[in-house]
C-alpha positions in Angstrom: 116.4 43.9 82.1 114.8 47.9 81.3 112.4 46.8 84.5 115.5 46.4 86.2 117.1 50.0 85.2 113.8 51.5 85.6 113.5 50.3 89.3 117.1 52.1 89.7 115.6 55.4 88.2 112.8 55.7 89.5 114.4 54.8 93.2 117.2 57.3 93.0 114.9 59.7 91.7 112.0 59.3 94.4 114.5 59.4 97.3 116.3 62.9 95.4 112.8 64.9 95.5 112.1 63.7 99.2 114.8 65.1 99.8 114.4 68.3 98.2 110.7 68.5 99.3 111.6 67.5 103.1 112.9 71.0 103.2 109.7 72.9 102.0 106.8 70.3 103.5 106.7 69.6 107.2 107.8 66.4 106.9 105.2 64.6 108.9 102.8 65.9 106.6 104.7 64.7 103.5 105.3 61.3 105.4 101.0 61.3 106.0 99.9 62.5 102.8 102.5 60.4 100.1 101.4 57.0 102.7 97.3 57.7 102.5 97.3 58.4 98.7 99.4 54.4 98.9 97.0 53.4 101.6 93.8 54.5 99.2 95.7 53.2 95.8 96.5 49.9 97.0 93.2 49.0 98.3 91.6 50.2 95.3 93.9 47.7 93.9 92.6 44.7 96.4 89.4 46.2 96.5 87.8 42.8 96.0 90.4 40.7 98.2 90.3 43.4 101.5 88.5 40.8 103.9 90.2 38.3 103.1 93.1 40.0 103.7 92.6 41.5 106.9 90.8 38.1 107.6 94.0 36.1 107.2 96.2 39.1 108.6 94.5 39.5 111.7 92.5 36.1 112.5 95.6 33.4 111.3 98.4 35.5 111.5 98.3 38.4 114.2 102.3 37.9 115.0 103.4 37.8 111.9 101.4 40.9 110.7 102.3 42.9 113.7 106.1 42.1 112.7 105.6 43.3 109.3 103.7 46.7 110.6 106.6 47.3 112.7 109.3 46.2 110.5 107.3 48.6 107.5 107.0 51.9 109.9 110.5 51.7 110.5 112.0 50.5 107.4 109.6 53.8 105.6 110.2 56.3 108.3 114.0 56.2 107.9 113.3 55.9 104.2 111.9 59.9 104.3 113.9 61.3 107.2 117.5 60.3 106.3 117.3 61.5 103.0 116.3 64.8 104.6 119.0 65.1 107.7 122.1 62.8 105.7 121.8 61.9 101.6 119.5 60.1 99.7 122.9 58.1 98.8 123.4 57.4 102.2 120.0 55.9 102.8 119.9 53.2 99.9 123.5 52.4 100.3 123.4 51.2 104.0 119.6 49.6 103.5 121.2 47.4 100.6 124.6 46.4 102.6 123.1 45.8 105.9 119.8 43.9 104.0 122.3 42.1 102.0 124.5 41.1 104.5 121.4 40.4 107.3 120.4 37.9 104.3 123.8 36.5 103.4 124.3 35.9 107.3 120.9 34.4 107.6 121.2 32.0 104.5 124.4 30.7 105.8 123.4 29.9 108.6 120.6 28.4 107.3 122.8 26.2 104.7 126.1 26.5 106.0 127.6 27.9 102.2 131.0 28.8 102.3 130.5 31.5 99.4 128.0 33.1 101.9 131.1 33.5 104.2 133.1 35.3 102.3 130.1 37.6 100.6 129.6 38.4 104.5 133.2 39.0 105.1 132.9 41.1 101.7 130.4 43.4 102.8 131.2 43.6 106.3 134.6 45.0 105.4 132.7 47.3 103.1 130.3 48.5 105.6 133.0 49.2 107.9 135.2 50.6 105.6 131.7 53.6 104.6 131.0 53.9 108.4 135.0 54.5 109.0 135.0 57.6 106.6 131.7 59.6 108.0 133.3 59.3 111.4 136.1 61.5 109.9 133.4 63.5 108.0 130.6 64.2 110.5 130.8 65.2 114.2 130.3 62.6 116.8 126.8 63.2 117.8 125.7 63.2 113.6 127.4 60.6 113.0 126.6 58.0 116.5 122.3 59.5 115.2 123.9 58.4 111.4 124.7 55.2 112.7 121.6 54.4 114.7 119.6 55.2 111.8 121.1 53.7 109.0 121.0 50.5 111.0 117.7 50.6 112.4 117.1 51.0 108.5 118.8 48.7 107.2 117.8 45.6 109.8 114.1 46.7 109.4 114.2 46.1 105.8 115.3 42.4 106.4 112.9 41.9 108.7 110.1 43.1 106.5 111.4 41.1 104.1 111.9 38.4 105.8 108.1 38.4 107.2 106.4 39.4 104.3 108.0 36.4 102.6 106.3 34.3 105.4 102.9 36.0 105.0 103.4 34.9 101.3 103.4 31.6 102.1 100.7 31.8 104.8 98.1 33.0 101.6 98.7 36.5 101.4 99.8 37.8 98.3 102.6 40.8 97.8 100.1 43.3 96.5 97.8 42.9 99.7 100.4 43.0 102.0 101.6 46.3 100.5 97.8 47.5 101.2 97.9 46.8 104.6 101.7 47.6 105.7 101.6 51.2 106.0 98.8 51.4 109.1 101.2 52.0 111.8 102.9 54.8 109.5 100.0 56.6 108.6 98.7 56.6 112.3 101.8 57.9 113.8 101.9 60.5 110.9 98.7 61.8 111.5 99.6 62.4 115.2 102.4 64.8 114.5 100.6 66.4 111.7 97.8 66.9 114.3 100.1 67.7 117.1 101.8 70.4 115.1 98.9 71.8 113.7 100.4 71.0 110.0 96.9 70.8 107.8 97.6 75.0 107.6 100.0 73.9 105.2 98.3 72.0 103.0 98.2 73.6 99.3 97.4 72.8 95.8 101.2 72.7 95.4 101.8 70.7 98.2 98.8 67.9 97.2 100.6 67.4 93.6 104.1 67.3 94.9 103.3 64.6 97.6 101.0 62.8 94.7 103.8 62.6 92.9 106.0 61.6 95.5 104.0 58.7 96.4 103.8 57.3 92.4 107.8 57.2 92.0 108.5 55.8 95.9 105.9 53.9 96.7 104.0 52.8 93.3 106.5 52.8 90.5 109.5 51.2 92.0 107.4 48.5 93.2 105.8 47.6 90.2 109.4 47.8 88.5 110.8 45.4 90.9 108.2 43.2 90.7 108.5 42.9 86.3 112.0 42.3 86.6 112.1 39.4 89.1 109.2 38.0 86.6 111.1 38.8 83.6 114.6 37.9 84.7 114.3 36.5 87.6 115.5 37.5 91.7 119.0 36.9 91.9 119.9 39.0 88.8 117.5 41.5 89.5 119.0 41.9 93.1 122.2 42.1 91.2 121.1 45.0 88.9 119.5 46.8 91.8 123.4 46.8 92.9 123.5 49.7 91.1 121.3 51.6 93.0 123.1 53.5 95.6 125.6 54.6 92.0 122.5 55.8 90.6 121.1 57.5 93.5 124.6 59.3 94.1 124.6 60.6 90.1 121.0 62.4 90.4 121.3 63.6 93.6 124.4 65.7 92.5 123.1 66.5 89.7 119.8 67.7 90.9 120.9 69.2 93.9 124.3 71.3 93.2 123.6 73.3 96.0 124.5 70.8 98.4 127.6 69.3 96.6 130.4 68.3 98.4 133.5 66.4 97.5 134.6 64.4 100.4 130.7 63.0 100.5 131.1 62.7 96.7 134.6 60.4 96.5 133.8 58.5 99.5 130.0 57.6 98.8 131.2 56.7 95.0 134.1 54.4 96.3 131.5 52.7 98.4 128.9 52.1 96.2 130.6 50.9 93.5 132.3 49.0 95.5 128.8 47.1 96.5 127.4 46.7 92.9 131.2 44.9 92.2 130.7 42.5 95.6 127.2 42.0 94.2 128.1 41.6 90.5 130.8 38.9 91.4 129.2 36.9 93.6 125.9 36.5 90.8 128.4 35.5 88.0 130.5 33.2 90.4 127.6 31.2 91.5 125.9 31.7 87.8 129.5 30.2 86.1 129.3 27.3 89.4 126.0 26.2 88.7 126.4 25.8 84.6 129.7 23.6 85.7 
């Protein structure tokens, strides 16, 4: 279970700092630097399985792959800007509810589960009822990009998902699909930070900050999430990762006073402790089902 709460940590802290260093990198050069330190770490990592990889990626499965690119670029771009333009709290909380609810929806129509109906119902009520209180919060144009965004986010995430678990099965192991996801990312990167003449800003400073940025959101929670499904298993690691958007919401008020605000404060809190709840019942009411 400590993989579990150290996938929580080290997720609410990585999307707290790109928020706080989104506003003293150019973010297209934070985006380009934290994904080619991942690029060069994970294919260290596969060093000996790279052909193969690309072999099966490109050769057997070209559709698949391409899906998974695209899914990845958008999935990771909205995982650095909305941090920046909205809340690190914002981002996790509406990628969990509308991955979780994209699943629920596509597991019961896959098996027809009545308990999948009413988690939808649950979550869709819940996702309205966040959605609802930003439209009173934000003005219309923040919050229509707000709602674009979060769901562009949110699907994308399932569809990686989704895919990668198809690749899986087609031969390609997790940890070379995380070496060759990030392609379309770092290319599109690269042209803005080439367009906007960003290398000038390239420092000492700015090399450690985006190393570190890229070992606690794209190394670390990873490798947490990974130890915890092995050590306790998917479903209650999903359900522990519940807490997430809490946690996320706790260190980004804490390290970031400067930006606090109440209204975001009560109304991000309700909601994502609201989710964890949803979460948390639904694990031990199919846990208590299944031991009956």
């Amino acid at each position: 279970m400590i993989y579990g709460f150290l996938y929580i940590f080290s997720t609410a802290l990585s999307l707290v700092f790109i928020s706080k260093f989104g506003v003293q990198i150019p973010e297209e050069l934070m985006i380009f630097l934290t994904v080619l330190i991942a690029v060069a770490f994970f294919h260290i990592v596969n060093f000996g399985n790279l052909l193969n990889t690309y072999k099966i990626l490109i050769a057997k499965e070209p559709k698949l792959y391409i899906i998974n690119l695209i899914s990845a670029f958008a999935m990771w771009l909205g995982s650095f800007l909305i941090p920046i333009y909205y809340s690190p709290s914002i981002t996790v909380f509406t990628m969990m509810g509308i991955l979780v609810l994209s699943s629920s929806i596509y597991a019961y129509k896959a098996t027809g589960n009545r308990v999948l109906m009413w988690k939808i119902i649950s979550i869709a009520i819940l996702l309205a009822y966040f959605y609802s209180g930003y439209y009173r919060l934000y003005l219309p144009f923040k919050f229509v990009v707000m709602l674009a965004s979060t769901a562009i986010l949110g699907v994308s995430a399932f569809i990686y998902v989704l895919s990668s678990g198809k690749l899986n099965k087609a031969g390609v192991l997790a940890k070379q699909i995380l070496a060759a996801r990030f392609w379309l990312l770092l290319v599109f990167s690269l042209g803005l930070v080439i367009k906007n003449q960003s290398f000038k800003f390239i420092t000492g400073e700015v090399l450690l900050k985006t190393l570190f940025l890229c070992i606690i959101t794209l190394i670390l929670p990873i490798y947490f999430s990974q130890k915890s499904i092995e050590k306790i298993g998917a479903t209650k690691s999903a359900t522990i990762f519940g807490l997430t958007p809490a946690a996320t919401l706790f260190m980004d008020t804490l390290l970031q006073k400067d930006k606090f605000d109440f209204a975001h404060l009560l109304h991000m809190g309700i909601s994502s402790l609201t989710l964890a709840a949803i979460l948390a019942y639904f694990y031990l009411y199919e846990t208590i089902k299944n031991r009956s």
